[in-house]
N, C-alpha and C positions, 0 to 999 in steps of 0.2 A: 236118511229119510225118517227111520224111527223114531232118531233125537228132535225133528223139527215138530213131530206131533207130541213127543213128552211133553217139550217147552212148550209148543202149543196150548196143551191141553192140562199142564199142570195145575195153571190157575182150577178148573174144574175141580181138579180132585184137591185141590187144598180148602174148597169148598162145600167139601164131602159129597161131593157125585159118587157113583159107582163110575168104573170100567166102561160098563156097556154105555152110557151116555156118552162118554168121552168119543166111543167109536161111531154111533150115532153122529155125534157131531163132525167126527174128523168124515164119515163119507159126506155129511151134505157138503161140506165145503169144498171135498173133490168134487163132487159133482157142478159145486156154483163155480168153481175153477174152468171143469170142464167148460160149461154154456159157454163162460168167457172166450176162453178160444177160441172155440166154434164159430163164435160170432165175431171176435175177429178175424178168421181166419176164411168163412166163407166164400170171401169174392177172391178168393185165393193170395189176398195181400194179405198180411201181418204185420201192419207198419210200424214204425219205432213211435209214432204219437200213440198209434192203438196197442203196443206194448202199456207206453208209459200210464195209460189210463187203468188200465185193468192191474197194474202194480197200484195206483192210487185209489183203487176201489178198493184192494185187497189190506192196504197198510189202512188207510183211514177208516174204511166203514165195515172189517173184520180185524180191527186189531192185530193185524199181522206185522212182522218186521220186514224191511225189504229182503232180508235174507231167507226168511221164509214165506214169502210171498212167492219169490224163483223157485226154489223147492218147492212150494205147493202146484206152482205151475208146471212142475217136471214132473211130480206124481199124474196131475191131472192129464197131461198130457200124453201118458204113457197107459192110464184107464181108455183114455176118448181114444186110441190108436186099435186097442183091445177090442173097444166094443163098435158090436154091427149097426146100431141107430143112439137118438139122444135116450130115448123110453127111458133104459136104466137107469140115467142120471135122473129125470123127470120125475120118474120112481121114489126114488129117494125122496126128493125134494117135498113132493106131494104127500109124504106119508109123516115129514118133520115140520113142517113151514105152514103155517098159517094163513090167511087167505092175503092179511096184511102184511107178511113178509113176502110171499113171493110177489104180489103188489110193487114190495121195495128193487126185486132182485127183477123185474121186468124194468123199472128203473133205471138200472144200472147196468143193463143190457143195452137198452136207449142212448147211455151215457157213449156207451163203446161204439153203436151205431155212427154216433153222429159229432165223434170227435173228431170227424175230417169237413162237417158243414152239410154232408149229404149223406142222403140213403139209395141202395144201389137196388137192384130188383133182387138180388141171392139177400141182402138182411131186410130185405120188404117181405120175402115167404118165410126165412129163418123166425125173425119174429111173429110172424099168425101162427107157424107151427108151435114153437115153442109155449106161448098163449094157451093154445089148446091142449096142449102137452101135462102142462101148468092149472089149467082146466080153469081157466082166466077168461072174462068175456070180451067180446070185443069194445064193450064200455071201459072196461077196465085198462088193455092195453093203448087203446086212445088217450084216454087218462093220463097213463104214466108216461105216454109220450111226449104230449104238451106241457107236461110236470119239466119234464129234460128241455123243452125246446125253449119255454119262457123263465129257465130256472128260477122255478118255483122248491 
């Protein structure tokens, strides 16, 4: 797992970050791992569409390889096991991310949503919570929803 964050995060530091940015970086991405599952996982399916989506969020729109897309998914998966609510993750997220990126990552939440055609009532609360969590208004998660549903 170490080696997937060096490679990870080499690029960083061959761009003369410190350390601490890199670790910065490596928790939000546990955490946007974490959400992920969450969110696929909440109606208690984890289906192999909603698998593959959330590996093509992870390869395409964080530059990950699929080999470390599944390692990040086994770290992440093994923080979200750890912890007793999302906050943590929330946490993180709130304290790196901008108002326009978590914007992006409510997005691609929506994306995981509704890779099956439907929203079920467990990712109808997961998403308000998460929203508020994210400290997102409900203009904005409508937003990013229609964003996903008329892909725009």
């Amino acid at each position: 797992m170490i080696d997937l964050f060096k490679r990870f995060f080499s690029t960083a530091a061959d761009n003369g970050r410190n350390p601490a940015d890199q670790d910065d970086e490596r928790d939000v991405i546990v955490a946007i791992g974490a959400l992920f599952l969450e969110m696929g996982r909440i109606d208690e399916t984890f289906t192999e569409q909603e698998t593959a989506t959330v590996i093509s969020i992870l390869t395409d729109k964080y530059g990950l390889s699929g080999e470390d897309a599944d390692a990040l998914l086994n770290e992440a998966d093994r923080e979200l096991e750890a912890s007793v609510d999302l906050w943590q993750f929330a946490r993180v997220i709130n304290e790196r991310y901008s108002i326009p990126k978590k914007e992006k990552l409510i997005e691609r939440l929506w994306q995981i949503v509704y890779v099956d055609g439907k929203m079920d009532k467990y990712e109808h609360y997961l998403m308000n919570k998460l929203s508020k969590l994210l400290g997102l208004s409900h203009k904005q998660l409508i937003d990013a929803k229609l964003k996903v549903l008329h892909g725009k």
